[in-house]
C-alpha positions as CSV (number, residue, x, y, z in Angstrom):
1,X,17.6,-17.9,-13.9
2,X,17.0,-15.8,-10.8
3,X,18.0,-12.5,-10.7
4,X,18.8,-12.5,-6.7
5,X,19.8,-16.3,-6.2
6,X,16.8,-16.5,-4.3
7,X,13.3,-17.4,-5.4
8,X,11.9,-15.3,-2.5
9,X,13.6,-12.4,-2.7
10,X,12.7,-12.4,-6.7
11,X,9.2,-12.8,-5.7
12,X,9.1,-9.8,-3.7
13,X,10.9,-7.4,-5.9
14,X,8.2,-8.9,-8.5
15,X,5.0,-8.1,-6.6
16,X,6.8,-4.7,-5.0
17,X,7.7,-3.4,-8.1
18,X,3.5,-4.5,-9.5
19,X,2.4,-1.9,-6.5
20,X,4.6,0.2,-7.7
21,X,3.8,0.8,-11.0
22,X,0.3,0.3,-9.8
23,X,0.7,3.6,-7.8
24,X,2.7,5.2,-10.2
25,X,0.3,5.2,-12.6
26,X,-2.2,7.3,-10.5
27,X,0.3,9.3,-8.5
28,X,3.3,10.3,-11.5
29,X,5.9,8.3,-12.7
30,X,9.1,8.6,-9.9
31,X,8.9,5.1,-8.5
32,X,11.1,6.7,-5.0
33,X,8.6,8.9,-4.4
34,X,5.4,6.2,-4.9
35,X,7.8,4.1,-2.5
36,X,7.8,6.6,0.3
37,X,3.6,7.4,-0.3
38,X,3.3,3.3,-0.1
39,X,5.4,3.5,3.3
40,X,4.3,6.6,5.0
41,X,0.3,5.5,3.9
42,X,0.9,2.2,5.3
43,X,2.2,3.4,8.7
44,X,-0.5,5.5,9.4
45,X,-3.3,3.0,8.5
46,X,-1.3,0.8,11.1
47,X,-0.6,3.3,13.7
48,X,-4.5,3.9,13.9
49,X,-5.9,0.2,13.5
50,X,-6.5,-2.3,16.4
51,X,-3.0,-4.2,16.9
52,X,-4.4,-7.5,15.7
53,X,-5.5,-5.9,12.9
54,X,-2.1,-4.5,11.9
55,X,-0.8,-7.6,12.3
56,X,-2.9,-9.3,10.2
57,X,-2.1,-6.3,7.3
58,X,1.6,-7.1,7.8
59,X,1.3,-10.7,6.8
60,X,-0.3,-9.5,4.2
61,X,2.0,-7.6,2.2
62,X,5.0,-8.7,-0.1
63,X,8.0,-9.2,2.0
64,X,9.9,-5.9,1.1
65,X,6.3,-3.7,1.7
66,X,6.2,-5.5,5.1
67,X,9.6,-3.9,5.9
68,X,8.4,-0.5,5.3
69,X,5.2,-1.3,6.9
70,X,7.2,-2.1,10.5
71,X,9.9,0.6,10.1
72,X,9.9,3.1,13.5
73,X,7.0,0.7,14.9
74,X,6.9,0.7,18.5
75,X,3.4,-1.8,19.2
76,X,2.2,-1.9,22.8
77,X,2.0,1.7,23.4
78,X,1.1,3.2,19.8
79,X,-1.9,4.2,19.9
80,X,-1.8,6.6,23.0
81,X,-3.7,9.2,20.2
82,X,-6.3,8.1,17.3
83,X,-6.9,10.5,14.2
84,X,-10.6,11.2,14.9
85,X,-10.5,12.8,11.6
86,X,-9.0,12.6,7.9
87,X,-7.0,15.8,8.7
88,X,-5.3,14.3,11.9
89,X,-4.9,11.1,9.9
90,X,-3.4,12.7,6.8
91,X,-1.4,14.9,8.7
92,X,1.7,12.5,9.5
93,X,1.6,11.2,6.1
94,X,1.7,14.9,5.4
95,X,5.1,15.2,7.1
96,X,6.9,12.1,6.0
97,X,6.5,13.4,2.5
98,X,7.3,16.9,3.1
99,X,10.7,16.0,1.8
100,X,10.5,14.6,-1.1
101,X,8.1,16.8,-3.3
102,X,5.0,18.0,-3.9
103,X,1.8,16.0,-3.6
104,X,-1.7,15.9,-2.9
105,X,-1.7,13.2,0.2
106,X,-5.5,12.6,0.0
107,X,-4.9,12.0,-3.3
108,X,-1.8,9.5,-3.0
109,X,-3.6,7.8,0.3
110,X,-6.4,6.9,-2.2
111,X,-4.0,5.7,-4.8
112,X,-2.4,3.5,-1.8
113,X,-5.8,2.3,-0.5
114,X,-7.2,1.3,-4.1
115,X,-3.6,-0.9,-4.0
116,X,-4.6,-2.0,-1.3
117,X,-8.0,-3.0,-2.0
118,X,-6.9,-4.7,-5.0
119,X,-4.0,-7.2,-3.2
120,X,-5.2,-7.5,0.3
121,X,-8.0,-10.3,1.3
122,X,-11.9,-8.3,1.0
123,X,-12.4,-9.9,4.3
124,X,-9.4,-7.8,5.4
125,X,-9.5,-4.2,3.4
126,X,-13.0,-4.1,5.0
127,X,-12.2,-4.7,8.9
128,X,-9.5,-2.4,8.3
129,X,-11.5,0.4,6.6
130,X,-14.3,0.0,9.3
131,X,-12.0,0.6,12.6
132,X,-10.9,3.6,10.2
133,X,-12.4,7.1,11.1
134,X,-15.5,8.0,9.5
135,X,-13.9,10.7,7.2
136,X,-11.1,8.1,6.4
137,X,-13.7,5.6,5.7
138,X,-15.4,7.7,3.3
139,X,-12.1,8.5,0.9
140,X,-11.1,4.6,0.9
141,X,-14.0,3.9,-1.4
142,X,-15.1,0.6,-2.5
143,X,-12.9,-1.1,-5.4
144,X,-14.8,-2.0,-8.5
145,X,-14.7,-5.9,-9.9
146,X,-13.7,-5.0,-13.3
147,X,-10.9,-2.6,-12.4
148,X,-9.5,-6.2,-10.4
149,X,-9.7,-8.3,-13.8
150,X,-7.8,-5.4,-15.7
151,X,-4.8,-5.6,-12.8
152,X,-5.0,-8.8,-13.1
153,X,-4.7,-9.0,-16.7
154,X,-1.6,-6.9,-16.0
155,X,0.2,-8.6,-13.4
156,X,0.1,-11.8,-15.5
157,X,1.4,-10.2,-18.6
158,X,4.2,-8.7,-16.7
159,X,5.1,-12.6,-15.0
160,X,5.3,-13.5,-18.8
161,X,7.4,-10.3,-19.5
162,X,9.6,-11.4,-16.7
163,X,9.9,-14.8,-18.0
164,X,11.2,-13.5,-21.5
165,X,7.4,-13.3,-22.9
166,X,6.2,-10.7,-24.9
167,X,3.3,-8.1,-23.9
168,X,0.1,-8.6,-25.8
């Protein structure tokens, strides 16, 4: 039976809650905070790619991300500014999580970036990366094929765990 009455909104909650612990697992284990690094990451890649390209991201992402991903987003005239360098681009990231505790934000962007790299299209995770800074560039590094098989490996045990399965 579905939890929410609706099959999509199930799905979401599913796949958010898969980034999630995905992040948690490299950041520390208080899923609020890992949802504000996911959201505050993900408005600064956006706020600093070509719009296209942020569109493209948005369809992207589960549907709950995408609704972190477009909060405060004001598109025609964003990008009056670029981050030229990872300190400008790590600096608002730096301020949305000044409230909620402590944290290394190059560290918790590269957490969000390797999430990134392992849900969004290749195609995609590179065009993004490229219209990136340099220095930004360099601290979203390449995702290795055998760390994909071992998430997926996890997403599908936790579909059968969701389904009344047991974890192997």
């Amino acid at each position: 039976m579905s939890a929410t009455g609706l099959d999509v909104f199930d799905k979401t909650l599913q796949t958010t809650h898969i980034w999630l612990d995905e992040l948690m697992a490299e950041i520390g284990p208080d899923r609020q905070t890992a949802w504000h690094v996911l959201g505050a990451v993900l408005r600064a890649v956006r706020d600093r790619i070509p719009l296209e390209l942020a569109v493209h991201l948005g369809s992207q992402l589960p549907l709950l991300v995408r609704g972190a991903y477009y909060d405060q987003w004001h598109a025609p005239g964003r990008m009056d500014q670029k981050a030229r360098s990872l300190d400008e681009f790590l600096a608002p990231i730096a301020a949305q999580l000044a409230q909620i505790r402590t944290i290394n934000v190059s560290s918790a962007t590269q957490a969000v970036f390797r999430v990134l790299s392992r849900h969004v299209t290749p195609g995609q995770v590179e065009k993004i990366r490229q219209s990136l800074p340099g220095e930004v560039q360099a601290i979203w590094l390449e995702f290795p094929p055998d760390t994909q098989v071992e998430v997926e490996r996890v997403i599908t045990q936790s579909g059968d765990i969701a389904k009344g399965g047991e974890r192997s």
